[in-house]
N, C-alpha and C positions, 0 to 999 in steps of 0.2 A: 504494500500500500504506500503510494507517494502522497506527501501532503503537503500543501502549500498553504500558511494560515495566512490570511488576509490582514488580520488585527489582531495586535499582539504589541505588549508593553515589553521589550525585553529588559530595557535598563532596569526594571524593577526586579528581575529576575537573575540568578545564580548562572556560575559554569555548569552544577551539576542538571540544571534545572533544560540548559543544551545539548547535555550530552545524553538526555532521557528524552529529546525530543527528536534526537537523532536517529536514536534506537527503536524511537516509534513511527517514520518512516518521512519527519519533517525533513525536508532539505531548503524550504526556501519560507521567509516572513517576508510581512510588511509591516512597520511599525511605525503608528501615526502619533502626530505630537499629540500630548494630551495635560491634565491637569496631573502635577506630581503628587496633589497630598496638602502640601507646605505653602500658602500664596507667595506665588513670585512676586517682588516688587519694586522691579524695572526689567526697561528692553533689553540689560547686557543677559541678564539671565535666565531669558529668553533665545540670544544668541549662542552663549556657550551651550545652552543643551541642541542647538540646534545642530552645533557643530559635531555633539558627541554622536548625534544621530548620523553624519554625514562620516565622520571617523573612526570612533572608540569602538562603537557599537557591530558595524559590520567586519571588524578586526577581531572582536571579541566570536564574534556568529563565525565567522572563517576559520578559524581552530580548530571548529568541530563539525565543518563540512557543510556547513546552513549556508544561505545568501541572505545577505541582510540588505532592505531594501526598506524604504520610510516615505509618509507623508507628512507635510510641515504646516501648521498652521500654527493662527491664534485660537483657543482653543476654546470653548464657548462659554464657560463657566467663568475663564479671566476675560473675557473682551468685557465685564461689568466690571474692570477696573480700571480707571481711566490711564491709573500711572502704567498699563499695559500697553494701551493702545496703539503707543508708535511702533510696536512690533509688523503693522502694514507696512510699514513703509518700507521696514526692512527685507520683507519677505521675499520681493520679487527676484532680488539676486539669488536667493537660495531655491528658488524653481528653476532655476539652469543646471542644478545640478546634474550629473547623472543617475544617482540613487535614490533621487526624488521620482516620486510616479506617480503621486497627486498629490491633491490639496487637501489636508482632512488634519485632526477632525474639526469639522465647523457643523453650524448647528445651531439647535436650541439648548442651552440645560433648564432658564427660569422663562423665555419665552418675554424679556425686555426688548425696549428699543436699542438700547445696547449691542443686544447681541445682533438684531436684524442688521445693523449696519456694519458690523462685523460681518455676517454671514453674507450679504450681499458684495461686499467688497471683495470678500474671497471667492465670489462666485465669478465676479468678475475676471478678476486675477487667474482662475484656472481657463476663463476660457481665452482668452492673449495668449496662456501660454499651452494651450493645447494639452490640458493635463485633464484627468478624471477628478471628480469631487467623492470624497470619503464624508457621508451628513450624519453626525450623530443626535439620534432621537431623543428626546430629557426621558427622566428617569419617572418625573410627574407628569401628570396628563399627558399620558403617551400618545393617544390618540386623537387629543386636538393637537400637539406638537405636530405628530405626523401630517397631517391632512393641511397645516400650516406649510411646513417645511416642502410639501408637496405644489403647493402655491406658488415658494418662494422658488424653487427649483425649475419651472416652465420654460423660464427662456434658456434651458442647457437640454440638449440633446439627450435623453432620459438615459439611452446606454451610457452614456458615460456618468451617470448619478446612480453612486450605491448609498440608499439609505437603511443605517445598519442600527443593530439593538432592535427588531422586530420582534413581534409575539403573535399568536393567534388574530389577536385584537385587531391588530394593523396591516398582517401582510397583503391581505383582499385587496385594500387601496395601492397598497404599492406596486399589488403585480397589474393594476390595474391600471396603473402609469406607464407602467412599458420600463422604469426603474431596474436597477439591484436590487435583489433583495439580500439583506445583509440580518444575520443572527450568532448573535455571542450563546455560548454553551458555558454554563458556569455551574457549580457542586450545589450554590441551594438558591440562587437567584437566576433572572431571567428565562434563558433553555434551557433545558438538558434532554440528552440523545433520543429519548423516547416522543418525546412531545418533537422534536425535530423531524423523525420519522413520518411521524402524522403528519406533517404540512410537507413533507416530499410526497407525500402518498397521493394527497390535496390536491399542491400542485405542481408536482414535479421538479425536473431536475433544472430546469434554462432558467438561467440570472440567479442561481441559489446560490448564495456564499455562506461559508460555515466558518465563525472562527472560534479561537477561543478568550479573545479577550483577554490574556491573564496579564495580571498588574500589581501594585502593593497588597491590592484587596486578598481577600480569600478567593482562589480560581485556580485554574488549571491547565499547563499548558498541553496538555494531553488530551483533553475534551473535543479537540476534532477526530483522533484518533476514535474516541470512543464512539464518535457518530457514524465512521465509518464502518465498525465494528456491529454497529447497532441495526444500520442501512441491510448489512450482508444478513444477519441473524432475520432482520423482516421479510428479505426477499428478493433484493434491488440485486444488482449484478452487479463485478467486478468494475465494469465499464461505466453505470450508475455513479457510483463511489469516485472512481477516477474522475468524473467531470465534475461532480462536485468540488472534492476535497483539492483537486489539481489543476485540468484543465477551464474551469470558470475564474478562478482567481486571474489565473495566465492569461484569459480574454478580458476581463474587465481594464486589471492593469496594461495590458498590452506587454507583457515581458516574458521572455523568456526563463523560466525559476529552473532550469535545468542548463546552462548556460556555466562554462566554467567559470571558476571563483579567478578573479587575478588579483593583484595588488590596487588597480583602478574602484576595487570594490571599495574600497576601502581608505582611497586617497585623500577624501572629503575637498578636492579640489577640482574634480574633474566637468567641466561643462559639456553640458550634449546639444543648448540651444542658445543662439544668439548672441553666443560668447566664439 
């Protein structure tokens, strides 16, 4: 089983926590900027994690045979703090990167003007630079968020908008956008493998992205693994699992996650546009 997880914190996570994810058939993430925990409170510390995401982190994933690979945003929970904000300005260079493969996560967490104009600015911003949007759903009112974020996403080409953190509640609208569908697998919140099954059985396998989300929180970076585990136990086929767990990430992002690892992975200086 090859697995390529879409969404996935790794700076919060251990060497040994790589070398378990190796062994369960990961080879390739994508890890989107997100809130640490701790509120940041300036642009620089925003930049240095931007860079570790562009350096430390896919040098760290390279040791144990992963591709590391990120999205860079402001992240929606700080774009409501103002001493954050200049982080737009800064962003646009770091989307030339090579390791960058979209914009995410943006989004709602509270559902302020704050965030709208954050979220709207980065919508923009991906589409100049030709990159896909990573949208994260708020954790409250999931489902006016959703059907919001849905609003706000119209003028982007719907393939290229994964909107992720789905549940029951909201996938219907989203597969009915013509979107990604995007769902975290976590040990006692959000997904988990069984209820994931039921909505491939639903509705299948096209624009389904599984990840696991794992991050300081309690979670798991092995919860794609167990989906595909789960997929085979209900029925689906070997080939089912592969698009899911593998070739749909690979289409969305447009990458190749099976691609050798070089030192460019890893340079955090490399431009692929405009540079």
């Amino acid at each position: 089983m090859r697995i390529f997880d879409p969404h996935i914190h790794m700076t919060s996570r251990t060497t040994d926590d790589y070398e378990r994810m190796h062994g369960a058939g990961v080879r390739a993430v994508v890890e989107p900027a997100f809130w640490l925990g701790q509120p940041r409170t300036n642009v620089g510390s925003f930049l240095d994690y931007f860079d570790a995401l562009l350096g430390w982190e896919p040098y760290r994933a390279a040791q144990h045979g992963i591709r590391h690979l990120c999205a860079l945003a402001l992240n929606p929970k700080e774009a409501n703090d103002p001493r954050c904000m200049g982080v737009l300005d800064e962003l646009p260079r770091y989307l030339l990167k090579e390791a960058v493969v979209a914009v995410g996560e943006v989004g709602y967490d509270s559902m302020t003007p704050a965030e709208d104009r954050a979220f709207e600015a980065q919508l923009a911003m991906a589409a100049e630079h030709d990159l896909p949007v990573l949208v994260h759903t708020p954790h409250r009112d999931k489902a006016a968020g959703t059907r919001r974020t849905l609003d706000v996403v119209k003028g982007l080409p719907p393939e290229r908008v994964l909107v992720d953190h789905l549940n029951e509640v909201t996938v219907g609208m989203v597969a009915d956008s013509g979107c990604w569908m995007g769902f975290s697998i976590y040990p006692d919140t959000k997904m988990d493998p069984d209820r994931m099954v039921a909505i491939l059985r639903e509705y299948g396998t096209e624009r389904m992205l599984v990840n696991s989300a794992a991050d300081w929180g309690r979670s798991d970076p092995l919860r794609t693994r167990a989906v595909g585990e789960a997929m085979l136990a209900a029925g689906f086929t070997a080939d089912d699992v592969d698009r899911v767990l593998w070739r749909n990430p690979s289409a969305f992002y447009g990458v190749d996650p099976a691609a050798p690892i070089t030192g460019d992975d890893y340079a955090g200086n490399t431009i692929k546009r405009g540079g």
